[in-house]
N, C-alpha and C positions, 0 to 999 in steps of 0.2 A: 313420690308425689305425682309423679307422671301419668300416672291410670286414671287419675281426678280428669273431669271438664274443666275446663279455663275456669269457668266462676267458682269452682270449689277454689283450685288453686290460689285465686286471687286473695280470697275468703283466708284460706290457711297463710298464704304467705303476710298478710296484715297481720293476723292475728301474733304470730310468730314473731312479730317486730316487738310486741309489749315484752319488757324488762322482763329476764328470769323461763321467758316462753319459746323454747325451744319447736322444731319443724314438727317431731310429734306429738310434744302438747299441744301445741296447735294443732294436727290434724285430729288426735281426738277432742280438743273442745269446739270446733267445728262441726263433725261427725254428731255431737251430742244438742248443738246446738240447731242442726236440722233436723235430727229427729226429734227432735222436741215440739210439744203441740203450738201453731204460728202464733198464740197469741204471745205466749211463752217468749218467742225469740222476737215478737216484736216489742213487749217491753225491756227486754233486754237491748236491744237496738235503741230505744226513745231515750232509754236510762244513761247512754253511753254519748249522744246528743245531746 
């Protein structure tokens, strides 16, 4: 996870906290969740607020 920028890492290391979600589910739900189109991950952002 070292080759990531600080904000992916951030990104992945939250992620990784939720039950069941492991360092590389979280790096690829991360990975998935920025390349995805922003409106995309901004409802998923509002939905989780």
């Amino acid at each position: 996870m070292n080759y990531y920028p600080a904000s992916i890492q951030n990104v992945i290391k939250n992620i990784s906290r939720l039950p069941g979600i492991g360092e590389k589910t979280a790096e690829r739900l991360a990975m998935h969740i920025l390349k995805a189109p922003r409106i995309e991950a901004e409802h998923l952002a509002r939905s989780i607020v």
